[in-house]
C-alpha positions as CSV (number, residue, x, y, z in Angstrom):
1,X,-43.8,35.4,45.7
2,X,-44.4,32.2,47.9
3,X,-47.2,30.9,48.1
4,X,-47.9,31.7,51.9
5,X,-47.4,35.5,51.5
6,X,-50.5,37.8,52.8
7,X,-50.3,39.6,49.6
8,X,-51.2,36.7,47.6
9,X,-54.7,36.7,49.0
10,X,-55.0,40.1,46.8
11,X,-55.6,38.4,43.6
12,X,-55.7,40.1,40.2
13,X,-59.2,39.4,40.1
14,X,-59.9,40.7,43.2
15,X,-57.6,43.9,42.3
16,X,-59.4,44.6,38.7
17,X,-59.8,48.2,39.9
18,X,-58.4,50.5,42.5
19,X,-61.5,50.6,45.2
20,X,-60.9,46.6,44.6
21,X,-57.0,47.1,45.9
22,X,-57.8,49.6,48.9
23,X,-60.6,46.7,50.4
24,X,-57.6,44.0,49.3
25,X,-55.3,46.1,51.2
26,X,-57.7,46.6,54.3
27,X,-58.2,43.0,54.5
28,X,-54.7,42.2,55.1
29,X,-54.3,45.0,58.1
30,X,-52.0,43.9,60.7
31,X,-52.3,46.3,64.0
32,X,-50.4,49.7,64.3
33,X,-48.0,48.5,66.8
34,X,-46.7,46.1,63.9
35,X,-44.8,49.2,62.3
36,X,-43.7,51.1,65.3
37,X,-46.7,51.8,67.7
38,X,-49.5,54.3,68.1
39,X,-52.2,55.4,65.9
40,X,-51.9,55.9,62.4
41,X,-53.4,58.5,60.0
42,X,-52.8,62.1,58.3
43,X,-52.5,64.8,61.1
44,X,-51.4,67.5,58.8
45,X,-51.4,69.0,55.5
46,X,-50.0,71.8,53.3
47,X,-50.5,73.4,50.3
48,X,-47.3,73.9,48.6
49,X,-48.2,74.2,44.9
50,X,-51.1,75.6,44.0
51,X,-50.5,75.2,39.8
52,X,-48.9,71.8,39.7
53,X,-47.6,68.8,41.7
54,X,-44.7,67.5,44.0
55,X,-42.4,65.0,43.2
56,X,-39.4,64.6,45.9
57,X,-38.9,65.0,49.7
58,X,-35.9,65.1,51.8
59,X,-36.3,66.2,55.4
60,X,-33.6,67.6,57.7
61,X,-34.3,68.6,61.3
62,X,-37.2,70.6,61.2
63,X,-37.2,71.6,57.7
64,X,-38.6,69.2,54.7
65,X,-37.3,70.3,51.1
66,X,-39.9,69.5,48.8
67,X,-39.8,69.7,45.1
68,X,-42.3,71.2,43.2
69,X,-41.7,68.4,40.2
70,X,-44.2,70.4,37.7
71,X,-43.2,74.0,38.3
72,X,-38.9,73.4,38.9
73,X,-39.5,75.1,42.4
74,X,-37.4,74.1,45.9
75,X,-39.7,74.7,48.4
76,X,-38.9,74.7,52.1
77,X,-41.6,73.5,54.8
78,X,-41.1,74.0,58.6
79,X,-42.2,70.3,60.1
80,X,-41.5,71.5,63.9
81,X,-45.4,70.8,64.1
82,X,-46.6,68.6,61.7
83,X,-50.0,69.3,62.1
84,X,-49.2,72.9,61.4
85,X,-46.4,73.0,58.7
86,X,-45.4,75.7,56.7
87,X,-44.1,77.0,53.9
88,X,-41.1,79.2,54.7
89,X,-38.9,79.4,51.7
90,X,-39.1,79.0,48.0
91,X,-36.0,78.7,45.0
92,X,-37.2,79.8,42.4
93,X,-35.4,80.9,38.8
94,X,-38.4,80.7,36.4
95,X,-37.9,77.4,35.1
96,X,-40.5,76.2,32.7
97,X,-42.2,72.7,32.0
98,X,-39.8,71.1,34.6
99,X,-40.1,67.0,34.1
100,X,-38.3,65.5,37.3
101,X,-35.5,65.8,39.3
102,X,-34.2,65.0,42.9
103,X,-32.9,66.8,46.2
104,X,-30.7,66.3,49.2
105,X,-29.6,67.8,52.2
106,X,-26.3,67.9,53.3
107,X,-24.9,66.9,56.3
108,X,-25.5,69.6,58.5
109,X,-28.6,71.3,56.6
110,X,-27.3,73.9,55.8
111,X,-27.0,73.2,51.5
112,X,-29.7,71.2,49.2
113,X,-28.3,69.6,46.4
114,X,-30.7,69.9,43.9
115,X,-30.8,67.9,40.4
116,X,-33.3,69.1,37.5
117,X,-34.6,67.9,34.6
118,X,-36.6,70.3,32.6
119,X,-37.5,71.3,28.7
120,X,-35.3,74.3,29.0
121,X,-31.7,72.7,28.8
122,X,-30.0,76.1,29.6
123,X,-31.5,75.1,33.6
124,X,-30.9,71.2,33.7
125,X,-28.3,70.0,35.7
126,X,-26.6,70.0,39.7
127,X,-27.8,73.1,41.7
128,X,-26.4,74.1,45.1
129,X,-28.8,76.0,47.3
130,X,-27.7,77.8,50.4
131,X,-30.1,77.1,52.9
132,X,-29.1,78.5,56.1
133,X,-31.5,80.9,55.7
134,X,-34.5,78.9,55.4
135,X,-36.7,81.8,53.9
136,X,-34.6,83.2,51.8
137,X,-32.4,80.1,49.6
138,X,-30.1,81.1,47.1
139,X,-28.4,79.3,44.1
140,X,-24.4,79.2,44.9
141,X,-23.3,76.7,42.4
142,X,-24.9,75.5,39.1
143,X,-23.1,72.4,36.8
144,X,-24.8,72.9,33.8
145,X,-26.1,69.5,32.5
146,X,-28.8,67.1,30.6
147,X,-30.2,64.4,32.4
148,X,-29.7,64.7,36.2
149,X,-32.3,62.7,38.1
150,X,-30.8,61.0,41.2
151,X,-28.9,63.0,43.7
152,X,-27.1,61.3,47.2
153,X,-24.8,63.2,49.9
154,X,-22.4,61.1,52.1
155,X,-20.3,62.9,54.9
156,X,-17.1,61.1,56.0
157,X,-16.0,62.7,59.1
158,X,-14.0,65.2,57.0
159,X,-15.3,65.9,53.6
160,X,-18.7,65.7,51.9
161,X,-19.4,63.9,48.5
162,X,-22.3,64.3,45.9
163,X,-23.6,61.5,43.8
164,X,-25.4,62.1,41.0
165,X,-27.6,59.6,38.9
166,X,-27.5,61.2,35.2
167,X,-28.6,60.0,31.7
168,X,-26.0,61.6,29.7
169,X,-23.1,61.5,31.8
170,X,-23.5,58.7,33.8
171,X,-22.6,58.4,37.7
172,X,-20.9,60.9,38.8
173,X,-18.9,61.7,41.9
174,X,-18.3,65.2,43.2
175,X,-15.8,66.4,46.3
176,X,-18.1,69.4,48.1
177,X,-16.5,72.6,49.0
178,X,-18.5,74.0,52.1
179,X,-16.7,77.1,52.0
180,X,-17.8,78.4,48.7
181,X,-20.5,75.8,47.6
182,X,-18.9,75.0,44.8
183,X,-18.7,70.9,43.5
184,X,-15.6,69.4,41.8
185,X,-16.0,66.3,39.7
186,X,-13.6,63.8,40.8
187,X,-14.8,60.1,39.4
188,X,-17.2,59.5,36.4
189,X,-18.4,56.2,35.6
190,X,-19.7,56.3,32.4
191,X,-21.6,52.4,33.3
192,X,-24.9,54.0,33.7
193,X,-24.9,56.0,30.3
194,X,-28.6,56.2,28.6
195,X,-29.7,53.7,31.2
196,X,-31.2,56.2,33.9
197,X,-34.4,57.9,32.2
198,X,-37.9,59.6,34.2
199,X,-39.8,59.7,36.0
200,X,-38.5,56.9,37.8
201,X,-35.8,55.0,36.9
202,X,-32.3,55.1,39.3
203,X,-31.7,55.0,43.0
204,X,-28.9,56.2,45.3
205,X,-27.8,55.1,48.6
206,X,-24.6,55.3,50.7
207,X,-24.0,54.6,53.8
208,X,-21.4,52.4,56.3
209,X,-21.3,49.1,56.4
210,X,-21.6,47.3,59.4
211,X,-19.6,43.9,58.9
212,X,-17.4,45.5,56.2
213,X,-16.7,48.8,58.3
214,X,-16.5,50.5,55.2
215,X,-19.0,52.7,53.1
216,X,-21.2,51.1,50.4
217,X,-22.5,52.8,47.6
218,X,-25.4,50.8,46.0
219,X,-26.4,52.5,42.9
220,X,-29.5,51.4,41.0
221,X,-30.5,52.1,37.0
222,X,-33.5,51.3,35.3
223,X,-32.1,49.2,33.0
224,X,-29.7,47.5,35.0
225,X,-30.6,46.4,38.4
226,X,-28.5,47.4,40.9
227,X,-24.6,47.8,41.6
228,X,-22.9,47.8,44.5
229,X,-19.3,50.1,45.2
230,X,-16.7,50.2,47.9
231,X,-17.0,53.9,48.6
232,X,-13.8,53.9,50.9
233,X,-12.4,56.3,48.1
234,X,-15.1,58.1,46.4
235,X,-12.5,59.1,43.7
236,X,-12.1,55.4,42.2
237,X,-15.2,53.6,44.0
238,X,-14.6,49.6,43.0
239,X,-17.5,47.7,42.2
240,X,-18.5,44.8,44.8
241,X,-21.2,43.4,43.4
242,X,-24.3,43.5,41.5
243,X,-27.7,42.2,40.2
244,X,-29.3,43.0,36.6
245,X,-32.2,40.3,36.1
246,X,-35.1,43.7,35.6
247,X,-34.2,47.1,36.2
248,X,-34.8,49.2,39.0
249,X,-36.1,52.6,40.3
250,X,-36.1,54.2,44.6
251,X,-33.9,51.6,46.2
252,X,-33.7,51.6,50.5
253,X,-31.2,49.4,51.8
254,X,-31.0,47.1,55.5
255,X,-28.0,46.2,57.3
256,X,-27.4,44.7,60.6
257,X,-26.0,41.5,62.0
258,X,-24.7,39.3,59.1
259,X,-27.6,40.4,56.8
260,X,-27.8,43.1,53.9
261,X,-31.1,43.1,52.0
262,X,-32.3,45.3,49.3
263,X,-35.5,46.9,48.3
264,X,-36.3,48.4,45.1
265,X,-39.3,49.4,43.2
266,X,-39.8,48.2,40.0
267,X,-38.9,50.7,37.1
268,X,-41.3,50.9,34.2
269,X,-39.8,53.5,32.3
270,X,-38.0,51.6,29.8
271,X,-40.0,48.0,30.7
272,X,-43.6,48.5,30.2
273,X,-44.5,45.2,31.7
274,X,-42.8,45.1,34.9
275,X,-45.8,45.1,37.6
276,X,-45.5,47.2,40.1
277,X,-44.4,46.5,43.4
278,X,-40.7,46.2,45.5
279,X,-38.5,43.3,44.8
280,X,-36.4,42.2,47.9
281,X,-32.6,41.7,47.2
282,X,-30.1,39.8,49.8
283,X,-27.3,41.1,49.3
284,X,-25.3,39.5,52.1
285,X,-23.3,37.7,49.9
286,X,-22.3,41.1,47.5
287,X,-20.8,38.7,44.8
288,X,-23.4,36.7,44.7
289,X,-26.7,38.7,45.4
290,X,-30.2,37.0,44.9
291,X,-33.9,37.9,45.3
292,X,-35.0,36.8,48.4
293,X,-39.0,37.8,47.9
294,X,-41.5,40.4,45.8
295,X,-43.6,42.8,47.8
296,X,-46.4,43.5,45.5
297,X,-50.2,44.6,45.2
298,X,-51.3,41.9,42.6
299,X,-52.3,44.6,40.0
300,X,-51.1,44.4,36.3
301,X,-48.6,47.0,35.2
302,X,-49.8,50.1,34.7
303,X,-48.3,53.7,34.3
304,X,-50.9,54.7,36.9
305,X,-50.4,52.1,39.2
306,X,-47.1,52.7,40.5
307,X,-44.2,52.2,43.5
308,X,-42.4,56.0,43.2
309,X,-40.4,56.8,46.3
310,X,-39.9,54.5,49.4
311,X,-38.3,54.9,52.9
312,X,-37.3,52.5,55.4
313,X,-37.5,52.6,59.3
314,X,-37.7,49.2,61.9
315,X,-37.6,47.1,59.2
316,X,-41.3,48.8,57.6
317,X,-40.6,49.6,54.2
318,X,-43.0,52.6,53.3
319,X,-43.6,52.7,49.4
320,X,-45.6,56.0,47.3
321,X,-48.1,54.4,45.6
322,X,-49.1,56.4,42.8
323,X,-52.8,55.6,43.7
324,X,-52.7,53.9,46.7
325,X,-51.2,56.5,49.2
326,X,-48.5,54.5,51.1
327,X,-48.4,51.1,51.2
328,X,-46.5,49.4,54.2
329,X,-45.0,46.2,53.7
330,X,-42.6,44.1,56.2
331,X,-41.9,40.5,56.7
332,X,-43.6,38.6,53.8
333,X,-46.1,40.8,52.3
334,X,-48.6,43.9,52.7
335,X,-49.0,45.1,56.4
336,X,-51.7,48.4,55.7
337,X,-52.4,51.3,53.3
338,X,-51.9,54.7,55.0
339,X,-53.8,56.8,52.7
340,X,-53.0,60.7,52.8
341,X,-55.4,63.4,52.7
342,X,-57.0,63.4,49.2
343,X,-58.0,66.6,47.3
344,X,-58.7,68.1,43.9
345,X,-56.2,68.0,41.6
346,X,-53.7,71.0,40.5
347,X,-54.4,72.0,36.5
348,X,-50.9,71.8,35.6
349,X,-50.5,68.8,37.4
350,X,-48.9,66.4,34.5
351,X,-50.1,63.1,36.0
352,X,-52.6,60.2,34.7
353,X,-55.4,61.2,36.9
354,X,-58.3,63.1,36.9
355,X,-58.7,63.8,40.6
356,X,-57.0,62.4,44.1
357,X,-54.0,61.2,45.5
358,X,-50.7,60.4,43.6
359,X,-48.2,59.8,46.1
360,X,-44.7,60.4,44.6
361,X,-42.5,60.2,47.7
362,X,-42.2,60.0,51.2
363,X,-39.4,60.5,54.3
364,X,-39.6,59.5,57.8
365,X,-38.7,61.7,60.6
366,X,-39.9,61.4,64.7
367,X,-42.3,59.2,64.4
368,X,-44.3,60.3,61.1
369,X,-44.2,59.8,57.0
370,X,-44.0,63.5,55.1
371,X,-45.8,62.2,51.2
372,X,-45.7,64.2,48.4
373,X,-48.8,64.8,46.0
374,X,-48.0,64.9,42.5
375,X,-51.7,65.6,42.1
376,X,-52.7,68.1,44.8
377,X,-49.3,69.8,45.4
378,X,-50.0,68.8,49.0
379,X,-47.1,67.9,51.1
380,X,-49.0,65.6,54.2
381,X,-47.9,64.3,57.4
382,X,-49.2,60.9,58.1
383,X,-48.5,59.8,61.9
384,X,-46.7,56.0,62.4
């Protein structure tokens, strides 16, 4: 990190502890209007799990699809008012000591695509939930498998395509059919294979490229960095470009212009040492991509001082912070903390803590953050 980033000012002495890191933090507060206006602050919050904790978010409209990370439990939450949400809807098929896992809307809203890990190997693998009936999901499609952990959609115009992250198999690519709800493999890339593990170790994102005019897949491992795929035909997608100096988790991407740049948080599944933070790629270049800066809290690595789930919107990149709440960072370093509502944490929640926040992941939608609690079960609303 240069030596004129904010965040350097947060020295490891100074962050020996986390109260040390929240006055760190405060102390580089830039105004409100820095990431998008108005006043900032929790203005909702719901209980969702009452035994355990959350792990991932996707939101859709006016519904948010959280995942109850300890329980192996869809959960559907109406965000039409975020001070008032709701739980409307709940998947559930009795899954037991679920470990992580990842969800996705489609398209239109109308399916979640919904990838489990758990201890029972009989429920691991790709579920398809029909949604359309917000209270009342049900499980149309099930591919039976061992390590799912990352799940993407990407529309085209004319058909839908599923991308899933796994340990076992690898990245795989899967043509939906809307009409039945069924998923047919059509590329597997075995690349990945044993290098995606929990709770936080790949990242997914696809999406069309501006100056290419073509769709990018950038695809992210924990022991690998990131790759980079010409999507144009998700049956053979042809590599691009890629980076593999440390491995990476949640990845967000930015283009516009001339520019492509790169966030992702640091994995510490299978490196240990790797402090937390996000390290920014620029990826304009796709054959020759290069770290352009690190966004980080100046804390030593720690398993409970993590970076788990990110978002991006006008150029703010909003990281879970395991035991920070959500940290925003934009231009060189640390803009605010935006802590979520804190409470007492759930008995079966399977996180380092004893009591507080853990915030495993957050979305953007209208003008507000939705963080998940992997301590409280709490799903939060935080206004921008």
């Amino acid at each position: 990190m240069g030596s004129n980033s904010p965040a350097m000012f947060c020295s490891r002495r100074r962050a020996a502890s986390v109260a040390a890191i929240a006055v760190c933090l405060a102390s580089l507060y830039v105004s409100p209007s820095v990431a998008g206006g108005g006043r900032s602050g929790a203005v909702g919050s719901v209980e969702v799990s009452t035994e355990g904790g959350l792990g991932r978010v996707d939101v859709k409209g006016d519904l948010a699809a959280v995942l109850q990370r300890d329980e192996g439990i869809v959960s559907l939450v109406d965000i039409s008012d975020p001070s008032r949400m709701k739980v409307v809807g709940r998947f559930n098929d009795n899954a037991r000591q679920s470990l992580d896992g990842d969800i996705a809307f489609s398209h239109d809203g109308r399916w979640i695509f919904y990838a489990r890990q758990t201890v029972q190997f009989s429920l691991d693998g790709l579920h398809v939930l029909d949604v359309s009936d917000p209270a009342a999901p049900v499980r149309r499609f099930y591919q039976p498998g061992g390590g799912a952990l990352r799940v993407e959609s990407y529309h085209d115009g004319t058909n839908e395509w599923v991308v899933l992250m796994d340990a076992i198999t690898g990245m795989v690519v899967y043509r939906f059919e809307p009409t039945s709800g069924i998923l047919v493999p059509v590329h597997v890339s075995p690349l990945p294979l044993l290098k995606v593990g929990g709770p936080a170790s790949a990242g997914i994102v696809i999406e069309k490229d501006p100056v290419l005019d073509k769709p990018l897949l950038y695809a992210s491992t924990g022991r690998t960095g990131v790759e980079v795929f010409d999507f144009s035909d998700p049956t053979a997608p042809q590599l691009l470009g890629a980076w593999n100096d440390v491995g990476l988790a949640e990845i967000e991407v930015s283009s516009g212009g001339k520019q492509r740049l790169i966030y992702g948080a640091t994995e510490y599944w299978f490196d240990k040492q790797q402090e937390p933070g996000v390290i920014v790629l620029d990826a304009t270049k796709l054959d020759r991509i290069k770290r352009a800066r690190v966004y980080s809290a100046g804390v030593d690595a720690d398993d409970r001082l993590r970076v788990q789930g990110m978002t991006l919107d006008d150029g703010v990149v909003y990281a879970a912070h395991s035991e920070l709440g959500v940290v925003a960072f934009r231009g060189r370093g640390v803009v605010r903390s935006l802590m979520p509502r804190q409470g007492d944490r759930n008995g079966g929640a399977r996180v380092p803590l004893g009591k507080g926040v853990y915030a495993y992941d957050v979305e953007h939608s209208r003008g507000f953050l939705f963080v998940t609690d992997a301590a409280t079960g709490r799903l939060t609303a935080v206004r921008l």
